[in-house]
C-alpha positions as CSV (number, residue, x, y, z in Angstrom):
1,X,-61.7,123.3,-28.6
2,X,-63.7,126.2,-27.3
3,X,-62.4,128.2,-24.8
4,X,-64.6,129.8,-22.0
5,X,-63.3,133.5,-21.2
6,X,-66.7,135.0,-19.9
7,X,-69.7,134.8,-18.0
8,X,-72.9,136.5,-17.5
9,X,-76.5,136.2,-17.1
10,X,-79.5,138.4,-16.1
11,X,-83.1,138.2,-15.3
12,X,-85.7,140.5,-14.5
13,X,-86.7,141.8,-10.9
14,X,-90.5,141.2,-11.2
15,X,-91.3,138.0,-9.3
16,X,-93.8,135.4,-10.1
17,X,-93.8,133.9,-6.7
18,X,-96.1,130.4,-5.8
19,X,-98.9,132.7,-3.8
20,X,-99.1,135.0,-6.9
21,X,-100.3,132.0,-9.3
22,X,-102.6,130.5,-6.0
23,X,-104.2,134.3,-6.0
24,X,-104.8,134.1,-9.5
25,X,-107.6,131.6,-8.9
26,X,-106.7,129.2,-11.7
27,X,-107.0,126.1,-9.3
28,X,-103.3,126.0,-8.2
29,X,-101.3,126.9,-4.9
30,X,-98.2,126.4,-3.6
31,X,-98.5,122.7,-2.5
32,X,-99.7,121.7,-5.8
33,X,-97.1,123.6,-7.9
34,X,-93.8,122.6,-5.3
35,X,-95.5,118.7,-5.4
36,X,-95.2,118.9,-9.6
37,X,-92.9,120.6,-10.6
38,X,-90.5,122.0,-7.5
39,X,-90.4,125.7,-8.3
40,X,-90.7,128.4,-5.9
41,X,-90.9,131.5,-7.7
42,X,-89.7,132.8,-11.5
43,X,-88.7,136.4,-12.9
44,X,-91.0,137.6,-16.2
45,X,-90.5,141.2,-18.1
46,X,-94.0,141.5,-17.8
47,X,-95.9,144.1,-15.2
48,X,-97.4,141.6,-12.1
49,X,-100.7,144.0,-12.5
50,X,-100.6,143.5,-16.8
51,X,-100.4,139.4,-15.9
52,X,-103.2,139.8,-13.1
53,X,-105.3,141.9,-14.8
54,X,-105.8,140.0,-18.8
55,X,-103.5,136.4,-17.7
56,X,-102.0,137.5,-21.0
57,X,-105.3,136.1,-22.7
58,X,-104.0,138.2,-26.0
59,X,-99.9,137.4,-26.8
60,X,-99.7,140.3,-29.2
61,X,-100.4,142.5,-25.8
62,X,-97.0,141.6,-24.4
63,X,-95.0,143.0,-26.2
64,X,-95.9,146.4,-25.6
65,X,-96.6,146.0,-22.1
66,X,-92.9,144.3,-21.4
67,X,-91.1,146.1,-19.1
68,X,-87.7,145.3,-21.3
69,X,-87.3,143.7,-24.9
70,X,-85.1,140.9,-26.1
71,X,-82.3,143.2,-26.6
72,X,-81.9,145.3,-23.6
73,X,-82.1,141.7,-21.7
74,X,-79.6,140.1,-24.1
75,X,-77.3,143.1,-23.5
76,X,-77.3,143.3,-19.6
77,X,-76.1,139.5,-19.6
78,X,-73.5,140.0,-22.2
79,X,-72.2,143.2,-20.5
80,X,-71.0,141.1,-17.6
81,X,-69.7,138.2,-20.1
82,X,-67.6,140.7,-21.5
83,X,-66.2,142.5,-18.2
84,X,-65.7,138.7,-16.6
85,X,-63.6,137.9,-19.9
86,X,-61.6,141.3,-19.1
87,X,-62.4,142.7,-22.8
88,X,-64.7,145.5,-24.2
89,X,-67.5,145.4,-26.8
90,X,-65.3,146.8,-29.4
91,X,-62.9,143.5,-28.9
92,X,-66.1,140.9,-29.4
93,X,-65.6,140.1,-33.4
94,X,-69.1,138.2,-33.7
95,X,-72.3,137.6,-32.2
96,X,-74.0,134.2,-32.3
97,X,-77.8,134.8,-30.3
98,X,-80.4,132.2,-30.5
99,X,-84.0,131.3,-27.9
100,X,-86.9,129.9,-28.1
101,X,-88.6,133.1,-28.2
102,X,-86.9,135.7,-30.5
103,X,-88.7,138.7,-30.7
104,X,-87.5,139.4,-34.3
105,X,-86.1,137.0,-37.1
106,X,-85.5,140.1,-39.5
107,X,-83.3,141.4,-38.2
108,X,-81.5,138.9,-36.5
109,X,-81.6,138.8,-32.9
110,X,-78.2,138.8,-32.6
111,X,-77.8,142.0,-34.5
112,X,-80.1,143.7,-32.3
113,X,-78.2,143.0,-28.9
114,X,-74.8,143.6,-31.0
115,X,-76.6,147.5,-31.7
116,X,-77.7,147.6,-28.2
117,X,-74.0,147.0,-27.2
118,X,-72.1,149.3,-30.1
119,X,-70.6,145.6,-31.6
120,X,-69.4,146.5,-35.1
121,X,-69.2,142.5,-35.8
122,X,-71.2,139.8,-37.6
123,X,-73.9,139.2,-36.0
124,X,-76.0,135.5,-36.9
125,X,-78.9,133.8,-34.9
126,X,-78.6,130.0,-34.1
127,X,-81.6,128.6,-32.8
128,X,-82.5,125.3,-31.2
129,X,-85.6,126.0,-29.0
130,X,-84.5,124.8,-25.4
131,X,-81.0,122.8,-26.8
132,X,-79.9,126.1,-28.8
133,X,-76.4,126.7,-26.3
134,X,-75.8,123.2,-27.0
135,X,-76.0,123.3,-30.7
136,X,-73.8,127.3,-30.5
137,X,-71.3,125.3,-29.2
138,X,-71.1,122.1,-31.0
139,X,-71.3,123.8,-34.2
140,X,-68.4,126.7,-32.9
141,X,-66.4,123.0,-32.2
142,X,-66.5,121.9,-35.7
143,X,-65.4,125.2,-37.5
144,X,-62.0,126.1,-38.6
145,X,-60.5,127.9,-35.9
146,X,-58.8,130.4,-38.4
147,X,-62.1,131.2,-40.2
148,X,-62.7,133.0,-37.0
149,X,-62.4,136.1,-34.6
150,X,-60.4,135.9,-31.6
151,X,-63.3,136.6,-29.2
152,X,-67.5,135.3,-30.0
153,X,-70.4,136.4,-28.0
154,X,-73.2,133.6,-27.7
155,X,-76.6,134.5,-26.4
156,X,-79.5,132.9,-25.2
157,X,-82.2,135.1,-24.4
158,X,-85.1,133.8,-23.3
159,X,-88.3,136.1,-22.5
160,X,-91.1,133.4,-22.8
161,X,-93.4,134.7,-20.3
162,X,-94.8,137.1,-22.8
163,X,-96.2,133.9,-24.4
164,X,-97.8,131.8,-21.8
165,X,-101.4,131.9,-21.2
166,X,-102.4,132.3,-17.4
167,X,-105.5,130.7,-17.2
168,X,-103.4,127.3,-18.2
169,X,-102.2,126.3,-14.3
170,X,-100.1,123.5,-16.4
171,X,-97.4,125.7,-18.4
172,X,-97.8,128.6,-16.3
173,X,-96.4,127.6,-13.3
174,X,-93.5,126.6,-15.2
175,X,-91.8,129.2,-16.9
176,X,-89.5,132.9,-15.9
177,X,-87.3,135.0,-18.1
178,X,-83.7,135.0,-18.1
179,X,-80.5,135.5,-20.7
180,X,-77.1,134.0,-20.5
181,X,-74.2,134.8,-22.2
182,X,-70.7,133.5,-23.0
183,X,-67.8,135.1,-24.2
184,X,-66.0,132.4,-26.0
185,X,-62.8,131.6,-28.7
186,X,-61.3,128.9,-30.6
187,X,-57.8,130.9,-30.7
188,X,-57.0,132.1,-27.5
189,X,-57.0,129.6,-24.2
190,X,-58.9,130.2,-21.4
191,X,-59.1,128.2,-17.8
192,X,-62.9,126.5,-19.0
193,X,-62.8,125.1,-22.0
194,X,-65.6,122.7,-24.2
195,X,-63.6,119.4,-24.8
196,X,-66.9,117.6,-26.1
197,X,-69.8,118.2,-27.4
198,X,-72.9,116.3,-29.4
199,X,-75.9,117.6,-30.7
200,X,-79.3,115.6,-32.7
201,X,-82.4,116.1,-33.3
202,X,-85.5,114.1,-34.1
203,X,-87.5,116.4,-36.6
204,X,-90.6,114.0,-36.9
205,X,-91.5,115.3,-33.4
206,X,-91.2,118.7,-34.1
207,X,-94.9,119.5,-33.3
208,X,-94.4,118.8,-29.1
209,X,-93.2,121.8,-28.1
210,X,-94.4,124.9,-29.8
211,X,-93.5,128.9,-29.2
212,X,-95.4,130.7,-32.4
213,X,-95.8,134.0,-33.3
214,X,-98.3,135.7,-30.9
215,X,-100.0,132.6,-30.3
216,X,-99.2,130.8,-26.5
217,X,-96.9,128.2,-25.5
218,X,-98.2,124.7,-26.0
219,X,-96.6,121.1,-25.7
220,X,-97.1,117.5,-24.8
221,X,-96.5,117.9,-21.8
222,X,-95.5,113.8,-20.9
223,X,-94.5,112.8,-23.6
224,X,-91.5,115.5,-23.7
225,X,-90.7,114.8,-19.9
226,X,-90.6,111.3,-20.6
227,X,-88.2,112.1,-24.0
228,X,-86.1,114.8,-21.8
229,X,-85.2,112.3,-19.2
230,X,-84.3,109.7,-21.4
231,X,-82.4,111.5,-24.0
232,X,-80.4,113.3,-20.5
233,X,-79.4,109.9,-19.6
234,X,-78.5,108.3,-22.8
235,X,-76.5,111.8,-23.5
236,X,-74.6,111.9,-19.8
237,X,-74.2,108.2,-20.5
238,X,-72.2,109.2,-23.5
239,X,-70.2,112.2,-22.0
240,X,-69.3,109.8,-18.9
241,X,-68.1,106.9,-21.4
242,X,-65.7,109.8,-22.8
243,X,-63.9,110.3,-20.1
244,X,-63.8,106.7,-18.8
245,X,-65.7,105.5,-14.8
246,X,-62.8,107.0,-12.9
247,X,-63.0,110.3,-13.6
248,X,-66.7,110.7,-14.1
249,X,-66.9,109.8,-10.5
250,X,-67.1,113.7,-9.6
251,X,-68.3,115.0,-12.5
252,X,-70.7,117.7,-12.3
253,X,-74.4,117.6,-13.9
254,X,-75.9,121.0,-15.3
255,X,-79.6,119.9,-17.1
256,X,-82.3,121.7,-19.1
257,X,-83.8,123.5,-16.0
258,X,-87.5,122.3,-16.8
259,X,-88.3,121.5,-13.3
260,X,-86.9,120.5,-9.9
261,X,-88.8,117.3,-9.9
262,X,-87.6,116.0,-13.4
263,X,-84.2,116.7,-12.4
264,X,-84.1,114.8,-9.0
265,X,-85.9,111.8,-11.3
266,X,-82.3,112.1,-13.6
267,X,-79.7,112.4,-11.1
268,X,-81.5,109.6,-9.1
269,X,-81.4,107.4,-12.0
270,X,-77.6,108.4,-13.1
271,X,-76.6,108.2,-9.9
272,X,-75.4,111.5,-9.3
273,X,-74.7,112.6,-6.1
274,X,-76.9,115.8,-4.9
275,X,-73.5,118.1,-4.2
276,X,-72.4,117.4,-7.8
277,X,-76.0,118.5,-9.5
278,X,-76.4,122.6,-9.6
279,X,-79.6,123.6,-10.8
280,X,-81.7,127.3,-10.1
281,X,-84.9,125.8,-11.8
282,X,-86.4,125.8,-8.4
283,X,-86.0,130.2,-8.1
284,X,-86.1,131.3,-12.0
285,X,-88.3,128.5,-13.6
286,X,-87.9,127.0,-17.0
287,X,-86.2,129.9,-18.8
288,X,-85.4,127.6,-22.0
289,X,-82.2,127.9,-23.7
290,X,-81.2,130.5,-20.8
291,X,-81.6,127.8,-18.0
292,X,-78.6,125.9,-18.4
293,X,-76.0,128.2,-18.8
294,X,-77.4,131.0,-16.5
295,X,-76.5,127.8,-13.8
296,X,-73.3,127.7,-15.0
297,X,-72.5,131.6,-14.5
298,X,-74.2,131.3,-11.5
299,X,-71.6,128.4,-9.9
300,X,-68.3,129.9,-11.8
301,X,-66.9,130.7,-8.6
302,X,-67.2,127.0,-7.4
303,X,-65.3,125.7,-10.6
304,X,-61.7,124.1,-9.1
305,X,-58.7,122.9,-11.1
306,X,-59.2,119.4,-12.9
307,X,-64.0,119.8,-12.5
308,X,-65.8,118.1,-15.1
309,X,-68.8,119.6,-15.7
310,X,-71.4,117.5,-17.9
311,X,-73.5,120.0,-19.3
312,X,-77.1,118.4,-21.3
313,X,-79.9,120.1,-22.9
314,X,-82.9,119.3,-24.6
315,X,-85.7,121.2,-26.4
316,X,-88.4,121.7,-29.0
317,X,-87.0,120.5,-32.5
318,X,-87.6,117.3,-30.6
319,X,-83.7,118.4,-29.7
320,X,-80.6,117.9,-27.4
321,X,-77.4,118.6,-27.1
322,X,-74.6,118.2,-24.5
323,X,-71.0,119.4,-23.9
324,X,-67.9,118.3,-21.4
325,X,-66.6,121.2,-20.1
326,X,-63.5,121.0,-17.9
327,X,-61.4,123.1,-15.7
328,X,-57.4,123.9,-16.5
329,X,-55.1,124.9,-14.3
């Protein structure tokens, strides 16, 4: 079982709001977008002016023009992971990062935040595109607890803006910046723990969805909405046969934050009851791996004795994942 100590999350103060992609002149505005997709604004480490001046026509531009790197982001949300556990860096004994946008494979991510942070620990990337807390966890679930630290940090740090192209109204309007983190251990019990978890993939699609190195963002746009909603269902279909009707009744839904208006399609269709659905797609945007769990910081202080909390992701690979997390006393 994996135990839940900490929580934390950040993203960036610069504001994509719906007037800002309407003044861009790319033949969208706030109607159109809201109608679509259901988002109202999204956070990017990129300058407003840089994104208004080139629409990030050139990727390899980005980099140097962001206003804060992979690590520095990564950092800021695990700091408050670690302070909500009650620990210090120098008690974290591994780090476990992973995104759909990694500004570095050598060296890994992970190492980078862990130097940013003065971890002396292992530090590992494990990535699954949009799914990637989903597979962290499932694959913490099936390790020997005493082949482990006390306490692992888990990242997902997602600064995907620097890779969308401006003049394409279709992606643009969907994604923000954002990184979550999760102070977790297989040793020492905490209040949330992972009781489930699942994780596939369906590598013959692996083209849809593509993030690649200074090149844009690019996907099939239907056909991985149409995949997302279905493999949500089948997956919270699963988690609620777990637990048997009675209890699922108030379960909680966390999903890949894509958009407002897939989501509403998946609780309609699963019959989840708005209350029980938190989501922040519709004020951060698609922020990948970082959607999810950022909604989960972000509702901690809602979390009562005895919650269910079905949390489902999917992603590029084609991918998805889902864990039952549930509330002790």
């Amino acid at each position: 079982m994996v135990h839940v100590h900490g929580l934390g999350e950040f993203h960036p103060p610069n504001e994509i709001d719906n007037a800002f992609l309407r003044d861009l002149d790319i033949g969208t505005d706030p109607q159109w977008i809201m109608e679509r997709v259901g988002i109202e604004s999204r956070r990017t480490v990129l300058p407003l002016d840089y994104i208004r001046t080139t629409r990030n026509a050139d990727p390899r531009q980005a980099i140097e023009a962001s206003e804060y790197s992979n690590a520095q982001t990564g950092a800021l949300a695990a700091r408050e992971a670690i302070a909500a556990a009650g620990l210090t860096p120098a008690d974290i004994g591994m780090v476990i990062s992973g995104s759909c946008s990694p500004q570095s494979s050598c060296p890994a991510e992970a190492c980078t935040i862990a130097a940013a942070l003065g971890i002396d620990a292992p530090g590992l990337d494990v990535n699954s595109a949009c799914s990637t807390f989903g597979a962290q966890l499932h694959l913490l679930r099936g390790m020997r607890p005493d082949a482990l630290p006390d306490f692992i940090l888990l990242l997902q740090v997602e600064n995907s803006t620097r890779s969308i192209d401006y003049n394409d109204r279709n992606t643009c309007v969907l994604w923000g910046d954002g990184s979550a983190a999760q102070v977790v251990s297989l040793r020492v019990p905490a209040r949330l723990r992972v009781v489930h978890s699942l994780f596939a993939s369906d590598p013959k699609s692996c083209g849809r969805v593509r993030f690649v190195q200074a090149g844009h963002f690019t996907q099939d746009g239907r056909t991985v909405q149409t995949f997302a909603i279905k493999r949500t269902l089948a997956v919270l279909g699963q988690l609620r046969e777990r637990i048997g009707a009675g209890r699922a009744a108030g379960m909680k839904f966390i999903g890949h934050q894509a958009n407002r208006s897939m989501l509403d399609h998946i609780i309609r269709s699963a019959g989840i009851a708005p209350d029980d659905h938190w989501f922040n797609v519709d004020r951060f945007g698609n922020c990948g791996a970082a959607g999810a769990p950022s909604v989960l910081t972000q509702n901690q202080q809602r979390l009562r004795e005895g919650d269910l909390i079905a949390l489902v992701v999917v992603g590029g690979g084609l991918s998805w994942g889902g864990a039952l997390l549930e509330v002790a006393a």
